[in-house]
N, C-alpha and C positions, 0 to 999 in steps of 0.2 A: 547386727542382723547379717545374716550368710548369703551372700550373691549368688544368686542362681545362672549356670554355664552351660549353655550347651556347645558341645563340638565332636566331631567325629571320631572314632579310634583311631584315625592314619596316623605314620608317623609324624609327618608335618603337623599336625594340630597337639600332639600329646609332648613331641617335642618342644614346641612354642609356649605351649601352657602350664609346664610340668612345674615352674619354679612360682607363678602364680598359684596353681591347687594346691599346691603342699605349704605355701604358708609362707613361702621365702623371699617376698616381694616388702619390703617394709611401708607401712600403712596403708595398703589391700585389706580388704575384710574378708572373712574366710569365703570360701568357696563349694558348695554343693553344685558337683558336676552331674551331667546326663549324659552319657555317649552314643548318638544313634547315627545312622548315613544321613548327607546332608539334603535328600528329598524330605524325609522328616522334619529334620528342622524346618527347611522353608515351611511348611504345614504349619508347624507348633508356632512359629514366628508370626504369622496371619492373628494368631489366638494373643500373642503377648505372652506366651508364656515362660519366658527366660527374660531374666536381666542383660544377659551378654549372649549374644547366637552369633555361630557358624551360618552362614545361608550364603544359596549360588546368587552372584552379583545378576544373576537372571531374575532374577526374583525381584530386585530391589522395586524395580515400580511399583510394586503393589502393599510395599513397608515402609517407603521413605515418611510419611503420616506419621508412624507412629516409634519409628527407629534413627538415631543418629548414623549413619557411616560414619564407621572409624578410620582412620589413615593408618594404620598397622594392623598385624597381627592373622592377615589372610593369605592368599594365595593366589598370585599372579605373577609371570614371567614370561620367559621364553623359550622355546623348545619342552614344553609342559605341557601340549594340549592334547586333549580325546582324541583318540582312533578308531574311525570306523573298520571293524573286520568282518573279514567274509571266510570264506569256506571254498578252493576253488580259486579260479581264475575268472569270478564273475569282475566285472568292469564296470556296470552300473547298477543303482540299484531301482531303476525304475520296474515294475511290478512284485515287489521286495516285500517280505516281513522281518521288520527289521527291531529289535530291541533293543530299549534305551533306557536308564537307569530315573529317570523323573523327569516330568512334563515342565518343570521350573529350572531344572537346572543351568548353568551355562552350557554343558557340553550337548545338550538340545535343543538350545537356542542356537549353538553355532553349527550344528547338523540343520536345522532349518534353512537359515541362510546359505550354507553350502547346495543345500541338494534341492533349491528351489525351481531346477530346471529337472531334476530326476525323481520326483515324488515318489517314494516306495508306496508300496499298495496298503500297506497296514505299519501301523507303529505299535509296538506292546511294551507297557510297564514292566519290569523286570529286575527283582534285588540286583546288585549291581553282580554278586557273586557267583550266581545263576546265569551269568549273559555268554561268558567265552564259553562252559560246557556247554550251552544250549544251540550256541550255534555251531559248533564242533559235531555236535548228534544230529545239527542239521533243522531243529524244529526254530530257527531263525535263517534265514538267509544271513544277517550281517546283524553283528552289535555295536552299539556304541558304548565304550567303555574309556575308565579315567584310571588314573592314578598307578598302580602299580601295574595294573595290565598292560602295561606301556614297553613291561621289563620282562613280561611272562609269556608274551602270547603266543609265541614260539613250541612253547611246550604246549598246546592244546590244536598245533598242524594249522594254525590259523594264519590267516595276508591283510598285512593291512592296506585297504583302499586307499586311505588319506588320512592323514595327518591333519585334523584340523587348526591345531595351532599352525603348523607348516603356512597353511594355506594362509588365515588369518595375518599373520606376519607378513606374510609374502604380499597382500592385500593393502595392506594399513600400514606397515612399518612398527606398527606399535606391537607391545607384547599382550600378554592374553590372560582376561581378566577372567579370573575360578572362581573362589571364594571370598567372603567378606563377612570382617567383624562390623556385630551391631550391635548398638547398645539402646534400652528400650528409653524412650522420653519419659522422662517422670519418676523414671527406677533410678536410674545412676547418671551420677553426672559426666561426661562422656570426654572433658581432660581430664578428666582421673582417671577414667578409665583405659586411655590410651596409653596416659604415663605406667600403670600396671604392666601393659601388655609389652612395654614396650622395655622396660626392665626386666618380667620374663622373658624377653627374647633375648637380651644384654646377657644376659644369667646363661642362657642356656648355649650360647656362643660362646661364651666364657671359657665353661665348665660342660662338654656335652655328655661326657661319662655320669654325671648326677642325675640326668635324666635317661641313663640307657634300660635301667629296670624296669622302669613308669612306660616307655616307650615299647617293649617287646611284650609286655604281659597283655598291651590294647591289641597288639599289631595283627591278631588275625593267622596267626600260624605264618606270617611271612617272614622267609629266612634273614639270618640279621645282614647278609652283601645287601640285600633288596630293599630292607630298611634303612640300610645306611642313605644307597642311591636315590630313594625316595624322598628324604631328606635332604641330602645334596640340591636336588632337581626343587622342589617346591619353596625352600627356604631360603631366602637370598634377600637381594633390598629390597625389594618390594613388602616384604615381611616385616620390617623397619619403618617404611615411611612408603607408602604410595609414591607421592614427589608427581612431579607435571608427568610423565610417564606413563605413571598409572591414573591419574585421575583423568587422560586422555584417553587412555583404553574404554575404563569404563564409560566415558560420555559416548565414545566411536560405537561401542557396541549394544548400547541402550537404543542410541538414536538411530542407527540402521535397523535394527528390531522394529522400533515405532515406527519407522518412516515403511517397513513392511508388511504392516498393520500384526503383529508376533507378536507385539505387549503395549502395554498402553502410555501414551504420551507420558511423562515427568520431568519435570526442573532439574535442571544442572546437578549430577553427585556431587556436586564442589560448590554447589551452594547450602547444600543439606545438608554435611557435612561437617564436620568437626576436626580442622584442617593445622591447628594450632603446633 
């Protein structure tokens, strides 16, 4: 029976994934992917409806019930985190309409905690793709945006306020927890499912040219320098093994959430977990 995957088109995930969906993981069962931005998933992930999902480590409260955390195969680090941009030399964004790419994400949860003394006046849902033109033409004051806008935002006259990873790092010491693989309870057994993910990732270290076709056909029209660096930035050990490091992040920035009333109470990720 064929394990159902969801994961995003970035490079980091199609990179990670590529030697797992194609079949080249020995005793993996095949794989039926879905590729949509990771607001979606966390949605779909609520329903149960994937074996294995992409979802923002923001999210987890609300899936650890019914999902394993895995120790591989996501995306956290350092010098990685969301930028708030503006338009301008504004400085705060207190009376702000400000776009942000989903209400679950981490890079929302950690604009929460950052600008809990600057309230913008309005928040608005916003494909992620949509967010640098919109505040370029102005109908956002500021966005918050992830991943490759990190390398672009220059070409749309845009300033980044802050650095949220910057900040967060600068805060805690620790690095800054994105995304995280899940595996559903009762679908797949979730060392195995590590050991896959974690041989696709062996694989594709390996060998990264086996994966560069599979990676530019998701990528979204981004150039392949931007690809590459997107890669570079996202994929590192933390994408191998959480390790004490990571499973601190995530606990630091669950429990500041909770203790801000932003999400709701939950048990230790490293006890839910599947740490082996």
């Amino acid at each position: 029976m064929a394990l159902s995957l969801a994961i995003s088109p970035c490079p980091n995930d199609t990179f990670v994934f590529d030697a797992l969906v194609h079949g080249r993981v020995p005793g993996a069962p095949p794989v039926e992917v879905t590729y949509a931005d990771v607001d979606v998933t966390n949605t779909a992930a609520e329903r149960g409806a994937f074996d294995l999902v992409k979802v923002s480590y923001a999210a987890l409260p609300w899936l650890l019930d019914d999902y394993h955390l895995l120790p591989c195969g996501g995306a956290l680090g350092r010098g990685c985190g969301p930028l708030v941009l503006t338009r301008g030399d504004r400085t705060d964004l207190s009376g702000a309409t400000v776009a942000v790419p989903g209400e679950r994400t981490t890079a929302y949860l950690l604009f929460r905690l950052w600008a809990a003394d600057q309230a913008p006046a309005r928040i608005e849902v916003v494909p992620f793709h949509e967010i640098m033109p919109g505040v370029a033409a102005g109908r956002y004051d500021a966005g918050l945006v992830i991943h490759e806008a990190r390398f672009t935002y220059p070409r749309h006259g845009l300033t980044a306020l802050v650095d949220l990873g910057e900040w967060w790092e600068g805060d805690t010491g620790l690095p800054i927890p994105l995304g995280a693989i899940l595996a559903r309870r009762g679908a797949v057994d979730p060392a195995a499912a590590a050991a896959w993910i974690r041989e696709s990732v062996r694989q594709a270290w390996a060998d990264p040219a086996a994966s560069r076709e599979y990676v530019l056909t998701h990528a979204q029209e981004m150039e392949p320098d931007v690809v590459d660096r997107h890669i570079g930035l996202y994929v590192n050990e933390f994408t191998a093994d959480l390790g004490e490091a990571g499973f601190a992040a995530v606990e630091a920035l669950l429990g500041r959430a909770a203790d801000a009333g932003l999400v709701p109470q939950t048990s230790s990720s490293r006890a839910t977990a599947w740490t082996s």
